[in-house]
C-alpha positions in Angstrom: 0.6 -97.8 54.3 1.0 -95.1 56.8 2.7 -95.8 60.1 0.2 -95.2 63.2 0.8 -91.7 65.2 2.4 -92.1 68.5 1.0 -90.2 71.4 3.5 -87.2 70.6 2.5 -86.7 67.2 -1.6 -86.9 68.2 -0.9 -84.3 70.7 0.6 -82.0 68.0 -1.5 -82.8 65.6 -4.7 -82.6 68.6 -3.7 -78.9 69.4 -2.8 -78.1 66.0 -6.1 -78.7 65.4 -7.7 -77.1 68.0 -6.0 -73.7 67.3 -8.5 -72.7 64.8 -10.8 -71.8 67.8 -8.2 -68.9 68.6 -10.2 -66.7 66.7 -13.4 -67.2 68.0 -12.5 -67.4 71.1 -15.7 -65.3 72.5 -18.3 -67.4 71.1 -16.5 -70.4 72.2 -16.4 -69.0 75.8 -20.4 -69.0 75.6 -20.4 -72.0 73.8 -19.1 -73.9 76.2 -21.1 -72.2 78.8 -24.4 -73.3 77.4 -22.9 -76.9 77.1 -22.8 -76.8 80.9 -26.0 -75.1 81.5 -27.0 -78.1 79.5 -25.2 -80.9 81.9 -26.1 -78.9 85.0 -30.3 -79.0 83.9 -29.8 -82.3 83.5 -27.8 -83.2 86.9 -30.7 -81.2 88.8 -33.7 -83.0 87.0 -33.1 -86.6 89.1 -32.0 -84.9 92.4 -35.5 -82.9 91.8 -37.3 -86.1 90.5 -36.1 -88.0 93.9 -37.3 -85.0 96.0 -40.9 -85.0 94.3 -41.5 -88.4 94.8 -40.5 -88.5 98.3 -41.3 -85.7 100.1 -43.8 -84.0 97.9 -46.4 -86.6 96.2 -46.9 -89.0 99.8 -47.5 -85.3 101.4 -50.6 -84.5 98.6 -49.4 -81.2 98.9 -51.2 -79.3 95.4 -49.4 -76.1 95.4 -45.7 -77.2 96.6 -46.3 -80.6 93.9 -47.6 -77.6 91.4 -44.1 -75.6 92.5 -42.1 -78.4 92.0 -43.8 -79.4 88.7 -43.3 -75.9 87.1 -39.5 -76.2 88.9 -39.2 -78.9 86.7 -40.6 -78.2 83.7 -38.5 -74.6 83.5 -35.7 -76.8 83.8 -36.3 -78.8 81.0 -37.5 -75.4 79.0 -33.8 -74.2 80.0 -32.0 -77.2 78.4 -34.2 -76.6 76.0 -32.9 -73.5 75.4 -29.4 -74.2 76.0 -29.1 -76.5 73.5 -30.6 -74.4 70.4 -28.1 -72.4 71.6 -25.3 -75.0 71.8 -26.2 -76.3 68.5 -26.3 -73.3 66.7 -23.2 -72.0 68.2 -21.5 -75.2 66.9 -22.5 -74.6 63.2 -21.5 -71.1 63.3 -17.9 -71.5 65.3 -17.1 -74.8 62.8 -18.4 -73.0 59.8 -16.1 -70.1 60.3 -13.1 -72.4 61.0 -14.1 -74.4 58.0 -13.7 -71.2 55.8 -10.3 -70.5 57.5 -9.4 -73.3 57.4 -10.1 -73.6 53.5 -9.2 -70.0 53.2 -5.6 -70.8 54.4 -5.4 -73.6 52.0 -6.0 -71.7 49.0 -3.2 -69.2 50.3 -1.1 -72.3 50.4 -1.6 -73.8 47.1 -0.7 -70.3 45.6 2.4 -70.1 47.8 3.8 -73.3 46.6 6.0 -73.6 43.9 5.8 -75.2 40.2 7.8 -78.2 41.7 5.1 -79.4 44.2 2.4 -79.8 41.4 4.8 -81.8 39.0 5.4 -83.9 41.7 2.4 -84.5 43.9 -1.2 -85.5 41.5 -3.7 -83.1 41.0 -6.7 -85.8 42.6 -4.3 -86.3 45.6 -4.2 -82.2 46.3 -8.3 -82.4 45.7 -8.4 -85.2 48.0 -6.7 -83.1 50.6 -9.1 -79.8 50.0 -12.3 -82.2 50.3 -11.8 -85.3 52.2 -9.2 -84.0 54.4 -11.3 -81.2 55.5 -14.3 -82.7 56.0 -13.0 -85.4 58.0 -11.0 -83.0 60.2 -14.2 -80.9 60.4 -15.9 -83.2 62.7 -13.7 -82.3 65.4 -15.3 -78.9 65.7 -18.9 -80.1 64.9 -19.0 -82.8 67.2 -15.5 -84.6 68.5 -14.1 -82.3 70.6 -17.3 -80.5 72.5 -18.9 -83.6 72.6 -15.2 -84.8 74.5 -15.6 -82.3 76.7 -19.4 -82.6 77.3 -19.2 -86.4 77.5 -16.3 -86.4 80.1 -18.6 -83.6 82.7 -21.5 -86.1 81.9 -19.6 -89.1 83.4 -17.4 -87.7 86.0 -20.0 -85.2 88.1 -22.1 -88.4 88.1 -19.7 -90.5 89.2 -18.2 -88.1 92.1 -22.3 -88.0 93.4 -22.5 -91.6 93.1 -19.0 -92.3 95.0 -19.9 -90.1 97.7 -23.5 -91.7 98.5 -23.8 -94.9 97.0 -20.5 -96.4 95.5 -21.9 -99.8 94.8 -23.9 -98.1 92.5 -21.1 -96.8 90.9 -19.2 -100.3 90.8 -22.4 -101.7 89.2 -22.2 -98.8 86.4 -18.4 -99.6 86.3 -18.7 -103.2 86.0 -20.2 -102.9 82.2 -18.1 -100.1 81.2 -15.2 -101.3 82.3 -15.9 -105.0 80.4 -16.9 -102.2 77.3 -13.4 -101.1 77.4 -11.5 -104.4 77.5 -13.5 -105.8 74.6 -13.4 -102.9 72.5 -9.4 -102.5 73.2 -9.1 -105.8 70.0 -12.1 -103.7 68.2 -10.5 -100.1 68.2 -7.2 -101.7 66.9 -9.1 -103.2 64.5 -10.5 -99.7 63.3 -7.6 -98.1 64.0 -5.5 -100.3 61.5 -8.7 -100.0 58.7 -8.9 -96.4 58.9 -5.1 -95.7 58.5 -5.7 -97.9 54.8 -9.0 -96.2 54.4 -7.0 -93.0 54.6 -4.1 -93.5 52.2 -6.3 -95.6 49.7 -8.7 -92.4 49.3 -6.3 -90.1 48.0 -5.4 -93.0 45.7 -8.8 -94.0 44.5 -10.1 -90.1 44.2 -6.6 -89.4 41.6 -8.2 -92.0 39.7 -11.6 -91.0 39.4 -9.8 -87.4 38.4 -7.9 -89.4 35.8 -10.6 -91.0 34.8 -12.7 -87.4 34.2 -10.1 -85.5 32.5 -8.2 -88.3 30.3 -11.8 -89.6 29.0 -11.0 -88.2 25.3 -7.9 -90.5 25.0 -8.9 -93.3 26.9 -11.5 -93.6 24.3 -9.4 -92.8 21.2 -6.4 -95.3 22.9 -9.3 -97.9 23.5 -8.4 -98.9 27.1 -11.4 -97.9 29.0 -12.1 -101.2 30.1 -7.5 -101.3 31.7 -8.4 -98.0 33.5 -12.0 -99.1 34.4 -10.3 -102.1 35.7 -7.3 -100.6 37.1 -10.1 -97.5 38.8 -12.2 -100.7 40.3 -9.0 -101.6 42.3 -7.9 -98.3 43.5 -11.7 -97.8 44.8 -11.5 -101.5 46.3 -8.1 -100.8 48.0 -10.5 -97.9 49.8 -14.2 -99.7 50.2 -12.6 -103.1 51.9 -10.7 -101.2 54.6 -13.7 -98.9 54.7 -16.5 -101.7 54.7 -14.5 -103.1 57.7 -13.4 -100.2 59.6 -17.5 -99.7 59.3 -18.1 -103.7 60.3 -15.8 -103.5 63.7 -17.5 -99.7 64.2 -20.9 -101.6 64.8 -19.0 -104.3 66.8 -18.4 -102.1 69.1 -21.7 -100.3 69.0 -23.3 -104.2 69.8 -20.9 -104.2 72.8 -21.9 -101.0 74.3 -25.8 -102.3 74.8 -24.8 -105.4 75.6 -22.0 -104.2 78.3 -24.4 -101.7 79.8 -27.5 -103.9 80.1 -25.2 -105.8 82.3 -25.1 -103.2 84.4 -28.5 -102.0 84.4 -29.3 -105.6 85.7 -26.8 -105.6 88.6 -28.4 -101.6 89.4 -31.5 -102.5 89.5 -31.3 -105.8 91.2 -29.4 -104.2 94.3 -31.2 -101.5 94.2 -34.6 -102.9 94.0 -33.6 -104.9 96.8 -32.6 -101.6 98.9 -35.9 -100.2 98.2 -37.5 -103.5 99.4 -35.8 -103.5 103.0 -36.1 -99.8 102.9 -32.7 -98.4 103.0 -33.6 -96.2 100.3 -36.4 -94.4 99.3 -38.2 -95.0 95.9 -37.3 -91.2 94.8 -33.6 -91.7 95.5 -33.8 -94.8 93.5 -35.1 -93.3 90.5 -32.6 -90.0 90.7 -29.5 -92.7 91.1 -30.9 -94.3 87.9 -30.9 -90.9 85.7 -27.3 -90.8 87.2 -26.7 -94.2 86.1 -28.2 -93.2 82.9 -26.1 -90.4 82.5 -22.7 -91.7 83.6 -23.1 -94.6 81.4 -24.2 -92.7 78.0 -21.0 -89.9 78.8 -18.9 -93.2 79.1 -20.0 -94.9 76.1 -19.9 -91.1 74.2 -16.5 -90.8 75.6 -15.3 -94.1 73.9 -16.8 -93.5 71.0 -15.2 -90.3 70.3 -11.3 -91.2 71.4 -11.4 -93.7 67.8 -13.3 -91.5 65.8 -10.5 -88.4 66.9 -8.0 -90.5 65.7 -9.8 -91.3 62.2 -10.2 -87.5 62.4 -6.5 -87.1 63.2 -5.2 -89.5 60.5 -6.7 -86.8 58.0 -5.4 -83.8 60.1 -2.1 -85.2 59.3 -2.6 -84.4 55.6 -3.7 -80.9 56.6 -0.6 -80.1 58.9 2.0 -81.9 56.3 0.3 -79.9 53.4 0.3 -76.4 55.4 3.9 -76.7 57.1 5.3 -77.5 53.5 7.9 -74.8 52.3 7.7 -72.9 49.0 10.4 -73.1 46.3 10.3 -69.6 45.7 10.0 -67.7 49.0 9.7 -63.6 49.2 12.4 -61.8 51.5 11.9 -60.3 54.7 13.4 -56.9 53.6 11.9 -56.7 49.8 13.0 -53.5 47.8 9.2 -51.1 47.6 11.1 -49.0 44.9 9.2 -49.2 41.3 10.7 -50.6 38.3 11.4 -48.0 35.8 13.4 -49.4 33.2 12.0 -53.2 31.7 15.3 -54.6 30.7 16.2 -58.1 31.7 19.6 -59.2 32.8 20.7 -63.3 33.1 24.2 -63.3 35.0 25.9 -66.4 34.9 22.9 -68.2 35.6 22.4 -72.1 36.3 19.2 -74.1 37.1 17.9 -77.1 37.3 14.6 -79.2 38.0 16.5 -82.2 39.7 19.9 -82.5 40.9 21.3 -84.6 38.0 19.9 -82.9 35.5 21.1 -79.6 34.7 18.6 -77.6 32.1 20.3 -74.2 31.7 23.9 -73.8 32.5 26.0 -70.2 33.5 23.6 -68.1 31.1 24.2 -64.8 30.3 22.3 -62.3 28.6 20.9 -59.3 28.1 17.3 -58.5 26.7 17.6 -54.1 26.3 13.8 -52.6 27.0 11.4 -51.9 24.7 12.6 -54.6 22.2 11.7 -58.1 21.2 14.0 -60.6 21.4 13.2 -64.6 20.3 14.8 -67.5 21.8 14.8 -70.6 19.8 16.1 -74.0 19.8 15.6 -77.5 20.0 12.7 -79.3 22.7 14.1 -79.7 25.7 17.2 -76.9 25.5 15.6 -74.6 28.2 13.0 -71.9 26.2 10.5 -72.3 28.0 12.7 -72.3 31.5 14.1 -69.0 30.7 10.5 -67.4 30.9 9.2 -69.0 34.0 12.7 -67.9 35.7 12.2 -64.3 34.5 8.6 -64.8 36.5 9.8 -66.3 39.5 8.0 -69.8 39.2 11.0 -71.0 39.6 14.6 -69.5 41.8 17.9 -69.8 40.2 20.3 -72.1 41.6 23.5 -70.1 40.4 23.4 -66.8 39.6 20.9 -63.8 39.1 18.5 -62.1 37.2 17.5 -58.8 36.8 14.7 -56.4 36.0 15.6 -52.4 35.6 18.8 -53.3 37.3 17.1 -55.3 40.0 17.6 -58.5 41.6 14.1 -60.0 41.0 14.4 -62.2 44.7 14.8 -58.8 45.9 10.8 -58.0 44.7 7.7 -59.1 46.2 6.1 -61.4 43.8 2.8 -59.2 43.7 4.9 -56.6 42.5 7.1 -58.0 40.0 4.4 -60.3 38.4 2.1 -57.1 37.6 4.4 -55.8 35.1 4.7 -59.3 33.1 2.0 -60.5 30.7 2.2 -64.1 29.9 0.7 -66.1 27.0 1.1 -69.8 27.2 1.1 -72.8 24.3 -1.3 -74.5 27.0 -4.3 -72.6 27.4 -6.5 -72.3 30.8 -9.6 -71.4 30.6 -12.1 -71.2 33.6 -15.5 -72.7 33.5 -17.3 -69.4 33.1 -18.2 -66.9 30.5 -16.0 -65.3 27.6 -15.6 -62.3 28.9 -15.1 -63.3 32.3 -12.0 -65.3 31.1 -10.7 -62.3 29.7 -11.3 -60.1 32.8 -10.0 -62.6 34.7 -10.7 -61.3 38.2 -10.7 -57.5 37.1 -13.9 -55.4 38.9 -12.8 -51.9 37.1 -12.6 -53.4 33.0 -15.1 -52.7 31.1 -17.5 -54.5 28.6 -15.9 -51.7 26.2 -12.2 -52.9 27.0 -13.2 -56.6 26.8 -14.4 -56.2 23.3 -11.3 -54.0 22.1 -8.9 -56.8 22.9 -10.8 -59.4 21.6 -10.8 -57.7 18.8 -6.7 -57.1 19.3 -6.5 -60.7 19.7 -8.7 -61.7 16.7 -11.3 -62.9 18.8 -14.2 -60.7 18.5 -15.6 -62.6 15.7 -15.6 -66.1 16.4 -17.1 -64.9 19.5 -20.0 -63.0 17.9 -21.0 -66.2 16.4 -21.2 -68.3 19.5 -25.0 -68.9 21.1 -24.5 -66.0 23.9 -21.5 -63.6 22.5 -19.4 -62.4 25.1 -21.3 -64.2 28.0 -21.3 -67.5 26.6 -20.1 -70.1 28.5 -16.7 -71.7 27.9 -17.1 -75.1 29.5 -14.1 -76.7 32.2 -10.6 -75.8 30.7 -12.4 -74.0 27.9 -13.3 -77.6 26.7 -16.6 -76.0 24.0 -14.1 -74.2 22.2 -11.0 -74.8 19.9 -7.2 -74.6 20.9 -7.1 -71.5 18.8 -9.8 -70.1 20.1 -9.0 -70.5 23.6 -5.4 -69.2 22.6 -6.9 -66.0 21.5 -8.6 -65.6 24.3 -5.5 -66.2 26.4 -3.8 -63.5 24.1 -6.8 -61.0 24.9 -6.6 -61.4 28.4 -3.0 -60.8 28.2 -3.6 -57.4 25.7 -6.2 -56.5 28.4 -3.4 -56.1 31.0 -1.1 -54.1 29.1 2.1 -55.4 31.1 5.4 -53.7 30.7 7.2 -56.8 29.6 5.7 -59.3 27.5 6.0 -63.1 27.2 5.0 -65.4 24.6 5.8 -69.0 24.6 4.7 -70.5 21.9 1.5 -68.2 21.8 0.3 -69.0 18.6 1.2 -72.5 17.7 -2.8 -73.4 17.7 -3.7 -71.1 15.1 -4.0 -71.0 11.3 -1.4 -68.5 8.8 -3.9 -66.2 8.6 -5.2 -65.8 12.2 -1.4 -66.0 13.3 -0.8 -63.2 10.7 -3.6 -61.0 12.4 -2.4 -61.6 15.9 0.7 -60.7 14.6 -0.1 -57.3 13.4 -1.9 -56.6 17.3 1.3 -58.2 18.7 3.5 -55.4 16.9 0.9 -52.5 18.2 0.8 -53.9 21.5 4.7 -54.5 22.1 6.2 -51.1 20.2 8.1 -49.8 23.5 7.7 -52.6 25.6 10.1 -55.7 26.3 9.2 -58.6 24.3 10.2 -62.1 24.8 9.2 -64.4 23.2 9.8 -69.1 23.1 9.1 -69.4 18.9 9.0 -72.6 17.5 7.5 -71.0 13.9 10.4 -69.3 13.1 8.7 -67.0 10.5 7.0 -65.3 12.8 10.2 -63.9 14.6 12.0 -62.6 10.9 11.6 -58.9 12.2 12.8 -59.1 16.0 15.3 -57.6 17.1 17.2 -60.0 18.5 17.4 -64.0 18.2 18.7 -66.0 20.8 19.9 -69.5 19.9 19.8 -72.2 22.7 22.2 -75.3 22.8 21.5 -77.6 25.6 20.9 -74.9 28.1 23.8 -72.6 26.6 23.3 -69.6 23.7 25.5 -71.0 20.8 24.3 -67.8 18.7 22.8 -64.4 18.9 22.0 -62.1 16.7 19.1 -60.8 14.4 17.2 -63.3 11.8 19.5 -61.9 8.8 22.6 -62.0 10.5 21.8 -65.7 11.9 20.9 -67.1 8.5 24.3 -65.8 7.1 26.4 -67.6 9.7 24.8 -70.2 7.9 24.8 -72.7 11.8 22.6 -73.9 14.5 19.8 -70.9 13.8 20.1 -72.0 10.0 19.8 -75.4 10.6 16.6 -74.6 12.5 15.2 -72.9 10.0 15.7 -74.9 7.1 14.4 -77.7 9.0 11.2 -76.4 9.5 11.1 -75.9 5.6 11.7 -79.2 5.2 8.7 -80.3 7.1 6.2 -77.9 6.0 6.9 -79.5 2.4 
């Protein structure tokens, strides 16, 4: 469980928060303006009330009761007014931080490196982008200007009380103050639910996406009814504390109408009697009970909201953590501008590694000349497929450097760098939209005509032809109403699409058949003459005619050379090879 905030960390968190007024800070200004034009309506309505029934009605005077009636009534039309105005200045202002609020997660998620998303659950990072945010939300849609509007509401009518009748006041206090001491056991209460409710529904939404994605093999492992189980107790772990944060919620509700009808009591008993013997007039009596009215509702607001800020807060937490987390792979201040002219790529002496004991690639060094294709190959787990996402910045180097055109890459903005690269991957994404979106992928300026020539590069054209809509049929989440080869081809004619300087495959056909792989083959070889190729192979037949072959050891290069040269050494590369004879007997 979380440990509760102390008062310095709410504080942070608090203004944290509230800094994503800062850029609206105009509408706030007559947000908050109308929010007082609100209180003040309502301050003036008793003080008018007390005057109308005292020195107006007993006087039968038509025109100044008719003066004071329309005084009134303009009033109310104002707070009318005011607060279509309040309210819809609240949904705009929290909408807007909402969407920047959103906006600057998204920047976020893109900013941080591979390591954070092998590490922290996908359902915990959704968690954060929808219950985090909607949770914190209420702090611009209603917690904080209700906090400030609650506070005016109780202490203007508590100064006016004090200065003319201050047993009224104590009367008011007496209930409030007997609010507060009972609710101090209640709000712990909530305060120690809510911090479970929080952590339990990161836990319990991971499951439900678990449960989503992982249906296929939950059925085909048969043990639906251990994760049905195993999801009941990660959603129980978040109703309980939630069912009694809710329980000691209304608790405290119960107390409030209890604790104030206490007061009203005492108020109208005294007061009643001051009427009686004529120490106060019946006007002033009823104006000192809107006030008591008032004072008593921006009290009971006010100790509502300080609980629900810190439920509020609890969730903000995950917002600041999330946002104030540092990126793996970070772009210098000074980055070189200069364009890349030349495509070769350069390892020197280069070491890396996904956890501290557990070195993957060890003082590499190599050279891939532009323009050709080079292979690396070599056992699972021997770094192939580390080498590609290091040449793309996914990951930094921990010793070492590597080079593009004679360029550090760290020395690059990623923008920059990453536009000359085209990667295929073995594991295909596919966004739940049409084909030919997917292979636009974000491009306004391609056209239907371009789409279709690299599906057609890639071998796609006809399988798409045949589906119910062509080209805007629609692919399902992940691509999941199509094949892996499919969706591989059209990874491969989004990729063709681009036309990137440097080219990567890893493993970019290992979900097709001999003959599609031979087709693709024959676009590959259009598509790559005079660019850098490099390409993670497991079929090594499809790499005979590259130009170079790089062998990989337990992150080291125990050979290089081309296929014919390899196979005459007659060592690790031919071991490979006739190995994967073996198994396609």
């Amino acid at each position: 469980m979380k440990k509760q905030l102390d008062n310095r960390e709410l504080l942070k968190l608090y203004f944290w928060t509230l800094s994503y007024f800062r850029p609206f800070m105009l509408s706030t200004c007559f947000y908050v303006f109308s929010g007082g034009v609100m209180i003040w309506g309502e301050l003036m309505i008793p003080r008018r009330m007390g005057y109308l029934i005292d020195y107006v009605l007993p006087l039968e005077n038509k025109s100044n009761l008719m003066t004071q009636m329309l005084f009134l009534c303009g009033i109310a039309i104002l707070i009318l007014l005011s607060k279509a105005i309040f309210n819809f200045l609240e949904l705009i202002i929290s909408n807007k931080i909402v969407k920047n609020q959103q906006k600057d997660l998204m920047m976020k998620l893109h900013d941080l490196g591979f390591s954070y998303y092998e590490k922290v659950p996908t359902g915990q990072i959704i968690s954060i982008f929808e219950n985090s945010v909607k949770e914190v939300q209420q702090t611009y849609t209603f917690l904080f200007p209700h906090f400030i509007y609650s506070l005016v509401q109780f202490a203007v009518p508590s100064i006016i009380l004090i200065s003319s009748e201050p047993i009224f006041f104590l009367t008011a206090m007496i209930g409030n103050v007997l609010y507060v001491f009972i609710n101090r056991y209640a709000n712990k209460k909530i305060h120690y639910y809510l911090g479970k409710e929080t952590q339990a529904a990161h836990k319990s939404q991971q499951n439900l996406y678990d449960a989503i994605v992982a249906a296929s093999e939950l059925k085909i492992m048969g043990s639906q009814e251990w994760f049905v189980k195993k999801t009941m107790e990660a959603f129980d772990c978040y109703r309980i504390p939630r069912m009694w944060s809710i329980f000691w919620r209304h608790f405290r509700y119960t107390t409030v109408g209890l604790t104030l009808t206490l007061s009203i009591v005492l108020f109208y008993v005294y007061g009643l009697d001051l009427v009686k013997s004529g120490e106060l007039l019946l006007g002033e009596f009823i104006g000192y009970s809107f006030l008591m009215g008032l004072l008593s509702r921006g009290f009971s607001v006010f100790f509502y909201i300080v609980p629900a800020q810190y439920h509020a807060l609890n969730y903000a937490k995950d917002l600041y953590e999330y946002m104030h987390l540092e990126p793996d792979v970070k772009e210098q201040a000074n980055c070189n501008t200069v364009d890349i002219k030349e495509f070769d790529i350069e390892f020197e002496n280069v070491s890396f590694s996904y956890a501290a004991d557990q070195q993957v690639i060890s003082s590499l060094s190599f050279k891939i000349p532009a323009g050709k294709r080079t292979a690396i190959v070599g056992e699972s787990g021997c770094g192939k497929s580390t080498i590609l996402k290091l040449i793309g910045r996914f990951y930094d180097v921990k010793e070492g450097r590597i080079t593009v055109g004679g360029y550090d890459i760290k020395n690059h903005k990623l923008k920059e760098l990453r536009k000359h690269f085209g990667y295929v991957f073995q594991d295909t994404y596919l966004f739940n939209m049409s084909i030919s979106d997917n292979i636009k992928f974000g491009s306004k300026t391609t056209t239907d005509e371009q789409v279709i020539e690299a599906a057609k590069l890639a071998s796609a054209h006809d399988f798409i032809m045949e589906t119910s809509e062509s080209y805007n049929t629609m692919v399902g989440e992940r691509g999941v109403l199509l094949s892996g080869g499919q969706k591989q081809r059209i990874s491969i004619a989004r990729m063709m699409l681009k036309n990137p300087e440097i080219i990567m495959l890893d493993e970019a056909t290992s979900a097709l058949d001999n003959v599609t792989e031979s087709e693709i083959k024959l676009s590959f070889d259009k598509l790559s003459k005079g660019k850098t190729t490099v390409a993670v192979a497991h079929r090594l037949s499809t790499i005979i005619d590259y130009d170079s072959i790089i062998v990989l050891d337990e992150g080291m290069i125990v050979e290089q050379g081309t296929y014919e040269e390899l196979m005459m050494n007659r060592s690790h590369f031919y071991s490979l090879v006739m190995r994967g004879a073996e198994d396609a007997c």
